[in-house]
Gaussian input, Z-matrix of N, CA and C with variables (Angstrom, degrees):
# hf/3-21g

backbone

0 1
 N
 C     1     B1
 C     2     B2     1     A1
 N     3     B3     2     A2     1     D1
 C     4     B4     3     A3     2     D2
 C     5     B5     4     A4     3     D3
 N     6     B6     5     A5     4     D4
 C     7     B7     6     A6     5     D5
 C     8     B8     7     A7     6     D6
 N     9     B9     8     A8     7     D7
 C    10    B10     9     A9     8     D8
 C    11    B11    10    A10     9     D9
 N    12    B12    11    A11    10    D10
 C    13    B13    12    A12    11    D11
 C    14    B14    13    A13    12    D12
 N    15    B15    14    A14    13    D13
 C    16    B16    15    A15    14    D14
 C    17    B17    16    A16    15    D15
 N    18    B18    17    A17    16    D16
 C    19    B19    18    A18    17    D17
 C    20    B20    19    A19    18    D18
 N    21    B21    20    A20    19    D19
 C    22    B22    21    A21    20    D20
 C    23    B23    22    A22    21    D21
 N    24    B24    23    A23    22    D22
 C    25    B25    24    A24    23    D23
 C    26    B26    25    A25    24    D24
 N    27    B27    26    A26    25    D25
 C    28    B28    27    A27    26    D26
 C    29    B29    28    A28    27    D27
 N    30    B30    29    A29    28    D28
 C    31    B31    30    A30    29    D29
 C    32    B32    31    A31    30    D30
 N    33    B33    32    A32    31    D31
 C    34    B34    33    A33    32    D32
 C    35    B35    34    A34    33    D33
 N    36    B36    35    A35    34    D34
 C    37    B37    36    A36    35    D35
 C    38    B38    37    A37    36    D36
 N    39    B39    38    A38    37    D37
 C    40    B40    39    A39    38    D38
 C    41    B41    40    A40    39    D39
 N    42    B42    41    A41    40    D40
 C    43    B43    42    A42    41    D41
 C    44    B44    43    A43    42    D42
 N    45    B45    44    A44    43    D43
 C    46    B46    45    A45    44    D44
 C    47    B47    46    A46    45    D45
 N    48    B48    47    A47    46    D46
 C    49    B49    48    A48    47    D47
 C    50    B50    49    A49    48    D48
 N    51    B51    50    A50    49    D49
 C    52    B52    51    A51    50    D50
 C    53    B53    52    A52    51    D51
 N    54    B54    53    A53    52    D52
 C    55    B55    54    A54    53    D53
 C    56    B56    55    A55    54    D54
 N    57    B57    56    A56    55    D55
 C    58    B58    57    A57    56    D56
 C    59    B59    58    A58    57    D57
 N    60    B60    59    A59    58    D58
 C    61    B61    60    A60    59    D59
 C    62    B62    61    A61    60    D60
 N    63    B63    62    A62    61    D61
 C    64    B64    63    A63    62    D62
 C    65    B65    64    A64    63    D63
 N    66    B66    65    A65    64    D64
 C    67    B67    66    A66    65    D65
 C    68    B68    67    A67    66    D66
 N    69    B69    68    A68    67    D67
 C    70    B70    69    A69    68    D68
 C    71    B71    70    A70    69    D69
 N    72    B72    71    A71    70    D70
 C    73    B73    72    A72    71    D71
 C    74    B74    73    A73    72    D72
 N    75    B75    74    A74    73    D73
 C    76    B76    75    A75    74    D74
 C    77    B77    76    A76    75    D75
 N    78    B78    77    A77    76    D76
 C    79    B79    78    A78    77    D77
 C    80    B80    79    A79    78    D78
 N    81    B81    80    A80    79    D79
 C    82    B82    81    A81    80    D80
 C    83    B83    82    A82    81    D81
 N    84    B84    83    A83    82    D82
 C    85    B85    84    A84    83    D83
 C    86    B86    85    A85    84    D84
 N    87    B87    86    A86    85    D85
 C    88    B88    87    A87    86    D86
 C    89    B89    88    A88    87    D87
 N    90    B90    89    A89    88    D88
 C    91    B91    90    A90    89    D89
 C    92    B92    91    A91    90    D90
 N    93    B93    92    A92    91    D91
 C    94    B94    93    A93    92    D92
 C    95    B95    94    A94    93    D93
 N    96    B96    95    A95    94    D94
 C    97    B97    96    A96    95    D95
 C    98    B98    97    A97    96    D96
 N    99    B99    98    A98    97    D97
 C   100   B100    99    A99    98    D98
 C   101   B101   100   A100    99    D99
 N   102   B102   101   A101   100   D100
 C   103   B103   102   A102   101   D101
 C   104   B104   103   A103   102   D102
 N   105   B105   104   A104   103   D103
 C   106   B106   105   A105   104   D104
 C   107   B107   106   A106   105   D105
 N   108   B108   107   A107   106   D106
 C   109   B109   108   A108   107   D107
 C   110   B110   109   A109   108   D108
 N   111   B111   110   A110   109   D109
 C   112   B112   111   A111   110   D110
 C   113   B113   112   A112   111   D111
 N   114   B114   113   A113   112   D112
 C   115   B115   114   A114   113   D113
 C   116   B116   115   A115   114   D114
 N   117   B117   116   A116   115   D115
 C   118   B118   117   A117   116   D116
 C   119   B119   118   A118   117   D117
 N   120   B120   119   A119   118   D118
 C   121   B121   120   A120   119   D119
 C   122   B122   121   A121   120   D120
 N   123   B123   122   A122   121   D121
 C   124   B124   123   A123   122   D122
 C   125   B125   124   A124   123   D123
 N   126   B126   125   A125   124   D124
 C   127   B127   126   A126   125   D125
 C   128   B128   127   A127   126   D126
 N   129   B129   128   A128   127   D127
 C   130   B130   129   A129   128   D128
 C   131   B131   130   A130   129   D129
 N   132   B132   131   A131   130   D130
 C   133   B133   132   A132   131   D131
 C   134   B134   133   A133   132   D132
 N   135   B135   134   A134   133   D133
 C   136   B136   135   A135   134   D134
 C   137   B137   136   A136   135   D135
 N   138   B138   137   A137   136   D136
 C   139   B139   138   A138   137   D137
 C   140   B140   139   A139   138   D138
 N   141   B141   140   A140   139   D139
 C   142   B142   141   A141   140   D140
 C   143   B143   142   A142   141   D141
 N   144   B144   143   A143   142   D142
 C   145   B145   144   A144   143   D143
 C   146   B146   145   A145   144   D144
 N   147   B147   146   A146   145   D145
 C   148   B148   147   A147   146   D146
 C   149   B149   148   A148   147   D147
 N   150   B150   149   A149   148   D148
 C   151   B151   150   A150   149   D149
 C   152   B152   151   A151   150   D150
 N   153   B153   152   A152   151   D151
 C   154   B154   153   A153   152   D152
 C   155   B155   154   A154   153   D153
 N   156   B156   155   A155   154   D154
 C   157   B157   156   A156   155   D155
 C   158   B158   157   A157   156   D156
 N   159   B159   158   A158   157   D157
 C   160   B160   159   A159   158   D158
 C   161   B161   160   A160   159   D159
 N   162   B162   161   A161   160   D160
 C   163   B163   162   A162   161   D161
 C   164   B164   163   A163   162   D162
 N   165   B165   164   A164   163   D163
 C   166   B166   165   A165   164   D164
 C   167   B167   166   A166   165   D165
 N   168   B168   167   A167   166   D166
 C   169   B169   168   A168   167   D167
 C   170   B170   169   A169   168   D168
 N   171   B171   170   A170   169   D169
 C   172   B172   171   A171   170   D170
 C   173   B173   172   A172   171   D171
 N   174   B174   173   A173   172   D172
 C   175   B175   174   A174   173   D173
 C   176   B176   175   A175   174   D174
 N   177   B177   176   A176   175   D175
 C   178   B178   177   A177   176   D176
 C   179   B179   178   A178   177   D177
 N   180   B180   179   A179   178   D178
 C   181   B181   180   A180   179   D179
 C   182   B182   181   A181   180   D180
 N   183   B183   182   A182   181   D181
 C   184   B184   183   A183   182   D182
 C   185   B185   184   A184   183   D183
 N   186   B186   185   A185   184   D184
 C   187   B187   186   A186   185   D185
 C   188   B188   187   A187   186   D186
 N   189   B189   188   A188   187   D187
 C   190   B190   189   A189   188   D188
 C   191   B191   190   A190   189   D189
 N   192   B192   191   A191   190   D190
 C   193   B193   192   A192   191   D191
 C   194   B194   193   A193   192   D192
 N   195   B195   194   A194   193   D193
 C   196   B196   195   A195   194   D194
 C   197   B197   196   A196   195   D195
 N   198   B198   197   A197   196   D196
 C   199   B199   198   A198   197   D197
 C   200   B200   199   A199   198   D198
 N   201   B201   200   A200   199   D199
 C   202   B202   201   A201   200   D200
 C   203   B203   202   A202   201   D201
 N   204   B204   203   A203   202   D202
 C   205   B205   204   A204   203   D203
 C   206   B206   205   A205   204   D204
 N   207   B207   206   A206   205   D205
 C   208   B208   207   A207   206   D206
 C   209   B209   208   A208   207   D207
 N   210   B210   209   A209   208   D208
 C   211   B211   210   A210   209   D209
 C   212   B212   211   A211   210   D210
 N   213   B213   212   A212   211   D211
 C   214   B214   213   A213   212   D212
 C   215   B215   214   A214   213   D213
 N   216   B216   215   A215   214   D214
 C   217   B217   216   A216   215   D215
 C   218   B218   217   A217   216   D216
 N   219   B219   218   A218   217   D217
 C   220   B220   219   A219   218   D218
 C   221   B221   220   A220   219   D219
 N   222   B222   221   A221   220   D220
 C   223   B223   222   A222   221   D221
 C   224   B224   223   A223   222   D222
 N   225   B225   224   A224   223   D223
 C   226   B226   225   A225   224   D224
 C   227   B227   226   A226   225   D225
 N   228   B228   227   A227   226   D226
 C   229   B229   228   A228   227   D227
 C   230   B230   229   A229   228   D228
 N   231   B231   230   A230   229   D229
 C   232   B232   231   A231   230   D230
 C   233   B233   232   A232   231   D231
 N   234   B234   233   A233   232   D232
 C   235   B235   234   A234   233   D233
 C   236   B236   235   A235   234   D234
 N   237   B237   236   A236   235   D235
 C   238   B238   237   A237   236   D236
 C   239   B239   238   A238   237   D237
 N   240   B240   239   A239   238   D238
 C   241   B241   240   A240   239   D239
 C   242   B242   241   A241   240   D240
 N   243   B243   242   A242   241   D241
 C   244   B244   243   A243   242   D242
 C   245   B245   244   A244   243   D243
 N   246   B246   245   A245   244   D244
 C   247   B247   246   A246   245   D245
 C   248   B248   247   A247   246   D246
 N   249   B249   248   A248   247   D247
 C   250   B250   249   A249   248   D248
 C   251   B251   250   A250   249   D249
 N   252   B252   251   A251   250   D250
 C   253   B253   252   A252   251   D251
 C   254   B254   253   A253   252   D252
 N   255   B255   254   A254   253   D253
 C   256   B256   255   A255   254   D254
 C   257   B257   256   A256   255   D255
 N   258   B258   257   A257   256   D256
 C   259   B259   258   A258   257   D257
 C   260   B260   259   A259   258   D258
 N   261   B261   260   A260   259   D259
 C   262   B262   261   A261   260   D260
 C   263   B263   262   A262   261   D261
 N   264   B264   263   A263   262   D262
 C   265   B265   264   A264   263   D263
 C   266   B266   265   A265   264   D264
 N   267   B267   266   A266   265   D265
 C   268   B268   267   A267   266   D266
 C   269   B269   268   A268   267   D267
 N   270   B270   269   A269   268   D268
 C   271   B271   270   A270   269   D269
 C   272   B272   271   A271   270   D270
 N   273   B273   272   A272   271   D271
 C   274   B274   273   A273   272   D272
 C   275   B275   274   A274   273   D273
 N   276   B276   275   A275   274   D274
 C   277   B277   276   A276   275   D275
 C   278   B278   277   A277   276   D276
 N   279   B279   278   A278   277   D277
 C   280   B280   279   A279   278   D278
 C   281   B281   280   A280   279   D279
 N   282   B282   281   A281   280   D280
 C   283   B283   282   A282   281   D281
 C   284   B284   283   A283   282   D282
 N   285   B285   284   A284   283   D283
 C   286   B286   285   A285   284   D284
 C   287   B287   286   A286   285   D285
 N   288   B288   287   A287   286   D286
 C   289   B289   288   A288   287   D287
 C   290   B290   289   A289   288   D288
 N   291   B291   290   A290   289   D289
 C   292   B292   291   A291   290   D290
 C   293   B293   292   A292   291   D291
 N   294   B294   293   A293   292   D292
 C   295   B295   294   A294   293   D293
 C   296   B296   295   A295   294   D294
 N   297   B297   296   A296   295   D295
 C   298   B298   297   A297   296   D296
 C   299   B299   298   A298   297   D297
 N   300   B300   299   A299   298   D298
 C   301   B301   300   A300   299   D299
 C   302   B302   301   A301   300   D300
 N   303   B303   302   A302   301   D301
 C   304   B304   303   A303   302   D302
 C   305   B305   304   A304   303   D303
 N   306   B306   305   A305   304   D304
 C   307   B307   306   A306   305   D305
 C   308   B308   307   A307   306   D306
 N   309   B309   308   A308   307   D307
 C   310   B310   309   A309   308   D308
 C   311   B311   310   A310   309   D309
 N   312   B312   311   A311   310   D310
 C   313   B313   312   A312   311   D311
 C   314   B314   313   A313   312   D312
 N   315   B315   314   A314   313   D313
 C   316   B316   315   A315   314   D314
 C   317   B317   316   A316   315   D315

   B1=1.4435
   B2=1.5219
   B3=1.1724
   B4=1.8194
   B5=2.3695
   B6=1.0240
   B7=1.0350
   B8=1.5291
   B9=1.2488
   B10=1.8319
   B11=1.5899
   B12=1.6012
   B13=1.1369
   B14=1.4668
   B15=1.3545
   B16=1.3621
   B17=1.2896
   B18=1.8395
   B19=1.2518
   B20=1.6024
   B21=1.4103
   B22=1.4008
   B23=1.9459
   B24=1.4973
   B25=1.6021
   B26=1.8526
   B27=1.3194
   B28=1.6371
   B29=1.7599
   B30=1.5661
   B31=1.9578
   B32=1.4690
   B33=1.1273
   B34=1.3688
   B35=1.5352
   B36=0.8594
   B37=1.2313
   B38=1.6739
   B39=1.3055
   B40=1.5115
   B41=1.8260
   B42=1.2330
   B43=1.4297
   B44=1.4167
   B45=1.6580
   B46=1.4880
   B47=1.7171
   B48=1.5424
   B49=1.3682
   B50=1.6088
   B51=1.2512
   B52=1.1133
   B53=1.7948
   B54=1.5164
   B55=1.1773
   B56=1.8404
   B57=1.1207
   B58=1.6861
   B59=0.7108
   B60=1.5680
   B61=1.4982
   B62=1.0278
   B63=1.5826
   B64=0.9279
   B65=1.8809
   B66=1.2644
   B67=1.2262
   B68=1.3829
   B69=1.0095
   B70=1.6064
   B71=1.9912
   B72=0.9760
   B73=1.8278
   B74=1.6657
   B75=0.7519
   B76=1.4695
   B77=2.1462
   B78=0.7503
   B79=1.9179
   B80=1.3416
   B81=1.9442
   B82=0.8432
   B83=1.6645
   B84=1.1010
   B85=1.4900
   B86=1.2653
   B87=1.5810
   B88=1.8772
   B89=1.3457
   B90=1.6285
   B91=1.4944
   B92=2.0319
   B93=1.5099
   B94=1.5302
   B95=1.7035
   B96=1.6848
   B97=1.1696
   B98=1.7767
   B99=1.5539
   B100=1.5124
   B101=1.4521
   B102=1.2244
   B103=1.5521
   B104=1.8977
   B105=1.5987
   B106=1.6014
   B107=1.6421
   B108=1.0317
   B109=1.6812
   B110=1.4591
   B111=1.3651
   B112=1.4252
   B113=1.5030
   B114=1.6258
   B115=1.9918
   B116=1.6188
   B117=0.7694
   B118=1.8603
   B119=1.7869
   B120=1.4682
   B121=1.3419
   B122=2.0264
   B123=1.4239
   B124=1.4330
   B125=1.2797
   B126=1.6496
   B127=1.1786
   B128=1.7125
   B129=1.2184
   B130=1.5566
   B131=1.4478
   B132=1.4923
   B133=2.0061
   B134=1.5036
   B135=1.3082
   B136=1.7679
   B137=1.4779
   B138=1.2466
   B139=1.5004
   B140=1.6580
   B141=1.2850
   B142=1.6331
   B143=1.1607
   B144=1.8743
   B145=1.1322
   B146=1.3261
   B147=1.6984
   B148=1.0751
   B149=1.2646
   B150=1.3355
   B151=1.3875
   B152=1.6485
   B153=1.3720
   B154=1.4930
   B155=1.5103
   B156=1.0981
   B157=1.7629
   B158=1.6384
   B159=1.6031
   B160=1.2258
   B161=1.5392
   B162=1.0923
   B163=1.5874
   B164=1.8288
   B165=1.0998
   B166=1.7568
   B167=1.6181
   B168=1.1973
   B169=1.4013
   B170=1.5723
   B171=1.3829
   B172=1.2812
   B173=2.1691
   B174=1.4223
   B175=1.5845
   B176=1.6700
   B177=1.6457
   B178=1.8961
   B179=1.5195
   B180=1.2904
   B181=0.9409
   B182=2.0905
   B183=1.8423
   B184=1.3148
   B185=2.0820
   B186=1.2604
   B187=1.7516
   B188=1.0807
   B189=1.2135
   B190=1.4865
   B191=1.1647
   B192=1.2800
   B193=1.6929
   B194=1.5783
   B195=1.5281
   B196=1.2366
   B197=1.2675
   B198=1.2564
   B199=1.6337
   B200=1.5515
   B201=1.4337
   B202=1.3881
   B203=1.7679
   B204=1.4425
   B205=1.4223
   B206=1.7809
   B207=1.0653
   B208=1.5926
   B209=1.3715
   B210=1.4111
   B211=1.4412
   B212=1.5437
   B213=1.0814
   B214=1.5576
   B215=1.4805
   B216=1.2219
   B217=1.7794
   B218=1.8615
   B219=1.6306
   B220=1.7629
   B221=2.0209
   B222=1.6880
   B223=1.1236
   B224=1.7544
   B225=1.5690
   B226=1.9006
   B227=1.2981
   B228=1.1655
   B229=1.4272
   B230=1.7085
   B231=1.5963
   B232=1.0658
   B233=1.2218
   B234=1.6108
   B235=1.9737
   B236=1.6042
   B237=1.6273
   B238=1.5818
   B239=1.6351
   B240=1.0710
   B241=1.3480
   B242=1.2944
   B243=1.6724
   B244=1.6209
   B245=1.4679
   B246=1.3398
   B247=1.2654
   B248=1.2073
   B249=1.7244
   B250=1.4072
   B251=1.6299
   B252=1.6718
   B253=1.7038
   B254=1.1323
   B255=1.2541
   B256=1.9455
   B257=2.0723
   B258=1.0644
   B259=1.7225
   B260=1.1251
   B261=1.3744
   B262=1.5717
   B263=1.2849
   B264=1.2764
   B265=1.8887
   B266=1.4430
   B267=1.4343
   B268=1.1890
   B269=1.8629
   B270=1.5984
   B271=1.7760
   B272=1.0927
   B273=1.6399
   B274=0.8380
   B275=1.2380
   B276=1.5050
   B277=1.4348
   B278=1.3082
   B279=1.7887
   B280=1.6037
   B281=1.3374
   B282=1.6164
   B283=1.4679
   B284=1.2760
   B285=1.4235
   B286=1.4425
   B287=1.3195
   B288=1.7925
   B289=0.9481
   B290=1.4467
   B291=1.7180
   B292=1.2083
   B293=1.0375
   B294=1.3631
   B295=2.2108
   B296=1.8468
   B297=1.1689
   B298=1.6187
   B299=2.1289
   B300=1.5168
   B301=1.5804
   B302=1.9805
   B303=1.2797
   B304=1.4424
   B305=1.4337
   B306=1.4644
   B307=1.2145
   B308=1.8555
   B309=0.9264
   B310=1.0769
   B311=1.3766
   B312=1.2527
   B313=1.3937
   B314=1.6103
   B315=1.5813
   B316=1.2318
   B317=1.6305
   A1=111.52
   A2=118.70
   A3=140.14
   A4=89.04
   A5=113.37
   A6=124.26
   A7=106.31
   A8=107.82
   A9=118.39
   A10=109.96
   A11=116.31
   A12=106.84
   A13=123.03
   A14=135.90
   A15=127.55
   A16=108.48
   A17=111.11
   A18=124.37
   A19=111.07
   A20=129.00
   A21=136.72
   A22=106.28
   A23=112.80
   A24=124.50
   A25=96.30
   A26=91.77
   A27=88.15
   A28=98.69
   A29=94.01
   A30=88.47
   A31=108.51
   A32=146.95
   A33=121.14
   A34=125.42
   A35=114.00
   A36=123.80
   A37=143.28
   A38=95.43
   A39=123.69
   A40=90.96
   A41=119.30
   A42=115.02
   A43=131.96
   A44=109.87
   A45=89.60
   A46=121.08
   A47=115.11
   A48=110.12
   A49=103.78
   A50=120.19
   A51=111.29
   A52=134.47
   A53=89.45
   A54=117.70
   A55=118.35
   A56=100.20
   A57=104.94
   A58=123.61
   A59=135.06
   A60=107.14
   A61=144.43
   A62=119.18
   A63=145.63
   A64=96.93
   A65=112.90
   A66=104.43
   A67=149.30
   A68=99.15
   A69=127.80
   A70=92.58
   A71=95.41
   A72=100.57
   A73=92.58
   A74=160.21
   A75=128.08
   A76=77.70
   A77=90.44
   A78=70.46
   A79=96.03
   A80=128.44
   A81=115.07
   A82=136.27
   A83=114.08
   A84=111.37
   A85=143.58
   A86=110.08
   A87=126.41
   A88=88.11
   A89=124.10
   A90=134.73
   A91=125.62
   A92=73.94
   A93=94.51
   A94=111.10
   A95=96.12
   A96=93.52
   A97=149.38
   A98=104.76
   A99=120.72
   A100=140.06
   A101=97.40
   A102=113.23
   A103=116.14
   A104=87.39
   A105=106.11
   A106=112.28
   A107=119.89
   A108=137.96
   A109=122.97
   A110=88.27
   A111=122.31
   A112=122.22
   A113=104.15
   A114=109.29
   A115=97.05
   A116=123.09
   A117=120.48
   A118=89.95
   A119=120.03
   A120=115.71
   A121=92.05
   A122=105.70
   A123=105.71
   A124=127.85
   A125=115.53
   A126=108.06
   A127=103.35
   A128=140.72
   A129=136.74
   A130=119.95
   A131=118.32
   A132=110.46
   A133=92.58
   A134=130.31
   A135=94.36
   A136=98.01
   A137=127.75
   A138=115.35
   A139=129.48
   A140=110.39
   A141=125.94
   A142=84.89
   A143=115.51
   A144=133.03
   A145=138.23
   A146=100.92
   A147=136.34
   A148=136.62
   A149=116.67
   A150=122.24
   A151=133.09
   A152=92.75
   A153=105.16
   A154=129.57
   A155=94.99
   A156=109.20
   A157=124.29
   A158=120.91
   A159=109.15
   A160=97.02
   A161=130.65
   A162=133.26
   A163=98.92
   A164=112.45
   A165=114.53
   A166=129.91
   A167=120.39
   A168=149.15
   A169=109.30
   A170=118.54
   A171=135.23
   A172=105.49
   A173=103.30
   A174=108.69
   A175=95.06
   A176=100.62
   A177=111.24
   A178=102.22
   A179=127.52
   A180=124.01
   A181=131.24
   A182=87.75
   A183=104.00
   A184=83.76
   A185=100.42
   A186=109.55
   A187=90.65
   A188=164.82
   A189=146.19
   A190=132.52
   A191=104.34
   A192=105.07
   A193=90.58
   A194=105.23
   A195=114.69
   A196=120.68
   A197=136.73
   A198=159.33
   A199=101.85
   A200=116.02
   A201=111.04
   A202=103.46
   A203=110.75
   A204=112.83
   A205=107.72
   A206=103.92
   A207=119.48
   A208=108.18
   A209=138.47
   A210=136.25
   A211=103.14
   A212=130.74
   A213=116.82
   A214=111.68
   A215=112.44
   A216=108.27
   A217=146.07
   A218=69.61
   A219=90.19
   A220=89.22
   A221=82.31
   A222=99.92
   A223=112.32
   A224=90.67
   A225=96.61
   A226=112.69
   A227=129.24
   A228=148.02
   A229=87.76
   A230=118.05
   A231=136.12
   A232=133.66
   A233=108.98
   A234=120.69
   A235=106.79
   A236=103.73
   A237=88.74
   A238=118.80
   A239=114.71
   A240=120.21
   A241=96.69
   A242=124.03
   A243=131.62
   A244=117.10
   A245=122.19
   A246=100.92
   A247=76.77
   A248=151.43
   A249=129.63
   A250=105.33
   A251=89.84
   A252=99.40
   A253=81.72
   A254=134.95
   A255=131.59
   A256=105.89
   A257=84.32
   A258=88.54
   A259=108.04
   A260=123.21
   A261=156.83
   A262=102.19
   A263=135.06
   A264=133.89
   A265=110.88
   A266=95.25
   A267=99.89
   A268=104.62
   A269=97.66
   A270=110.30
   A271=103.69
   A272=109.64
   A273=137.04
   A274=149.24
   A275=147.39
   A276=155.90
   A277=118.24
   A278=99.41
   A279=106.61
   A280=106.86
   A281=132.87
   A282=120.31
   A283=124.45
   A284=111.78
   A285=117.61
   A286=125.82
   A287=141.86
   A288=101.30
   A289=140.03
   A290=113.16
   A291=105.90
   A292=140.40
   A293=119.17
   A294=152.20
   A295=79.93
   A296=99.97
   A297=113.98
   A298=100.27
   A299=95.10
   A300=91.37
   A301=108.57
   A302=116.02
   A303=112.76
   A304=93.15
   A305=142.17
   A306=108.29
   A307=104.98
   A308=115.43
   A309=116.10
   A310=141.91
   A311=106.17
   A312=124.44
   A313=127.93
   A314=113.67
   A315=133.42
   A316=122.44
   D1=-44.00
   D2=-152.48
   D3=-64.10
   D4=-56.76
   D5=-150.65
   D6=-68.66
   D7=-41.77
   D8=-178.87
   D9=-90.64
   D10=20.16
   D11=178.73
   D12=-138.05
   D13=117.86
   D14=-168.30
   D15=-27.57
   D16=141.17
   D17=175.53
   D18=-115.10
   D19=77.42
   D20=-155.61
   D21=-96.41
   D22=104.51
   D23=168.01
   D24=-77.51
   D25=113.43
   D26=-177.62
   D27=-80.17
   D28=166.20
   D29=-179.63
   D30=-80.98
   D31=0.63
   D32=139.72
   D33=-60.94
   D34=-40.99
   D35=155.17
   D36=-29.26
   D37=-42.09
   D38=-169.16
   D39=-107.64
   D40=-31.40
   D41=152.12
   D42=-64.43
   D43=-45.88
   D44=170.09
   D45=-78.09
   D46=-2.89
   D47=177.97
   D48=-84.50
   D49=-3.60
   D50=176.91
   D51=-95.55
   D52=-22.67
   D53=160.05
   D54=-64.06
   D55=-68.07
   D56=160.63
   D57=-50.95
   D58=-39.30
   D59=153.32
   D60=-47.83
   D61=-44.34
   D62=-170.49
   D63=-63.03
   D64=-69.63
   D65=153.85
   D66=-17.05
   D67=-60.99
   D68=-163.57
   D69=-77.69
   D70=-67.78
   D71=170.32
   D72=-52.32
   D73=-48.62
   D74=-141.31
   D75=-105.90
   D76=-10.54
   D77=-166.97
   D78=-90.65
   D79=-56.71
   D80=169.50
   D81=-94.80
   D82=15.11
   D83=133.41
   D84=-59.02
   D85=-22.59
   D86=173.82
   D87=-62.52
   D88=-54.66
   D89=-155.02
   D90=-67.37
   D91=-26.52
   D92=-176.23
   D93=169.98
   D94=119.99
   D95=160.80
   D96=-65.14
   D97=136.82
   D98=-149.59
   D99=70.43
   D100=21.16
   D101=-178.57
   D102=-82.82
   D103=-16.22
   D104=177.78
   D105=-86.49
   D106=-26.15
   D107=141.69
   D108=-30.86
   D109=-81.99
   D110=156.82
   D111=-13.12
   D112=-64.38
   D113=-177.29
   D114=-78.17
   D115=-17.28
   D116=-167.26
   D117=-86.16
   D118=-54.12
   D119=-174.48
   D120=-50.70
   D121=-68.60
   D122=-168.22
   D123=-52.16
   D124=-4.16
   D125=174.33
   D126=-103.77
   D127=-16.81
   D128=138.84
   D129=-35.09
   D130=-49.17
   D131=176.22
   D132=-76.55
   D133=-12.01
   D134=-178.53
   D135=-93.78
   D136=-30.34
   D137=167.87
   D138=-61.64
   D139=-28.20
   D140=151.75
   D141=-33.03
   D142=-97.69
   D143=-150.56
   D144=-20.82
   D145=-48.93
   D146=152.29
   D147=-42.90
   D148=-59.84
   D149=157.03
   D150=-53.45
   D151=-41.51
   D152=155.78
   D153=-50.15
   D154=-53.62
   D155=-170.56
   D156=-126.43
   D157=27.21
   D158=-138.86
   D159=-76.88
   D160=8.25
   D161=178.28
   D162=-78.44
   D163=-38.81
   D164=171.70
   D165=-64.26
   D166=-7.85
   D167=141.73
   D168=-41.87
   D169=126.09
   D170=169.78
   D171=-72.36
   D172=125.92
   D173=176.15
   D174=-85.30
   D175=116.86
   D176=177.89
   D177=-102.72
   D178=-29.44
   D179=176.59
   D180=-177.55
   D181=116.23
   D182=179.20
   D183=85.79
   D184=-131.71
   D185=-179.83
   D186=-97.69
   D187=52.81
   D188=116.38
   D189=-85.31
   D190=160.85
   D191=-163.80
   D192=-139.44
   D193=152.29
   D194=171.56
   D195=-128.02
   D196=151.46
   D197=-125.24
   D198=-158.46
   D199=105.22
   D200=-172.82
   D201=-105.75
   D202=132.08
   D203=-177.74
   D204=-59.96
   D205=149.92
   D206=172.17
   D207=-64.33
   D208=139.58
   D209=162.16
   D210=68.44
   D211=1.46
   D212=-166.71
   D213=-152.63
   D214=117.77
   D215=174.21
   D216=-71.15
   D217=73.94
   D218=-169.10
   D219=-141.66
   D220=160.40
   D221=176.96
   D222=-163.48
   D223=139.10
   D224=-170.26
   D225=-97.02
   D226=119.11
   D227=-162.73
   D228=-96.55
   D229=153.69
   D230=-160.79
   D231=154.39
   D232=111.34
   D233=-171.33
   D234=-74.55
   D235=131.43
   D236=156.87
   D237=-127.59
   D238=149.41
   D239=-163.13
   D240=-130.58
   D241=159.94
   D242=165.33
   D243=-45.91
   D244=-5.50
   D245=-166.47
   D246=-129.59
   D247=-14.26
   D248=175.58
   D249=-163.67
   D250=-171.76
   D251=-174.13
   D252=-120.01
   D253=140.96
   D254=154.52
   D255=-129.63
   D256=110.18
   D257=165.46
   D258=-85.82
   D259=126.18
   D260=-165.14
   D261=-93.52
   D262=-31.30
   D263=-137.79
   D264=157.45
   D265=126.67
   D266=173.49
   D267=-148.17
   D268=100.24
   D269=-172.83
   D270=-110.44
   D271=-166.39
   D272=148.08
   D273=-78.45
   D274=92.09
   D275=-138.88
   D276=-30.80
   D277=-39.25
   D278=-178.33
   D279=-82.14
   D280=-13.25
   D281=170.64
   D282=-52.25
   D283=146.11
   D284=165.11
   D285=-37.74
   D286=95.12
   D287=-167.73
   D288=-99.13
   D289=22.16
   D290=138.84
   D291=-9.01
   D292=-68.94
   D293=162.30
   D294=-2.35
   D295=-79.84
   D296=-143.54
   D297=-83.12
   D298=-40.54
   D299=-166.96
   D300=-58.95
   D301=-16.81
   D302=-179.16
   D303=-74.70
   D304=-23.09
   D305=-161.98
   D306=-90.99
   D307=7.20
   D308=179.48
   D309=-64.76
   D310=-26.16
   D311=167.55
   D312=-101.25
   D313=2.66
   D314=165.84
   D315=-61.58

C-alpha cells in the first residue's frame, strides 16, 4: 500500500522536526559528537519505515498511529488513509500529548 500512495509531512510537522533538531543537536552534540546528525538520519528510517509499512504502527489515538524513533525519545504521530500518509507530529515522548492529538482531525 505505503509505496503508491502520497507521503505528506504536514508543516507543523516539519516544524516540530525542526525544532528537535535543533534541539536534539545542541543537547546531544554537548553529549557526543554527531549524534545531532544522527536524529535527522533517524528521523528519515522512521519515515522509510513508515511508508513501507504504515499499517504495522500501533493506533494511540482516534486514527493515529505512532512510530517511535530508534535510540532517541521521540516519536512521529501520523494518519493514513487510501488516498495518503500525513505525519501530524513528530515530539518528544515527555510532551503533552494534547500538542500533537488536536492536529489530528484537521
Amino acid at each position: 500500500m505505503a509505496s503508491d500512495v502520497p507521503f505528506i509531512v504536514r508543516p507543523a510537522a516539519e516544524a516540530d522536526i525542526a525544532e528537535a533538531a535543533l534541539e536534539a543537536a545542541l543537547w546531544y552534540e554537548a553529549r557526543s559528537l554527531g549524534l545531532g546528525a544522527e536524529f535527522l538520519r533517524t528521523v528519515d528510517v522512521c519515515f522509510s519505515a513508515i511508508q513501507d509499512s504504515p499499517d504495522s504502527f500501533p493506533h494511540v489515538y482516534r486514527h493515529a498511529r505512532r512510530a517511535m524513533l530508534r535510540r532517541f525519545p521521540y516519536a512521529t504521530y501520523f494518519v493514513v488513509t487510501a488516498a495518503e500518509i500525513q505525519v501530524v507530529a513528530c515530539m518528544h515522548v515527555k510532551r503533552d500529548p494534547r500538542r500533537w492529538q488536536q492536529r489530528v482531525d484537521r
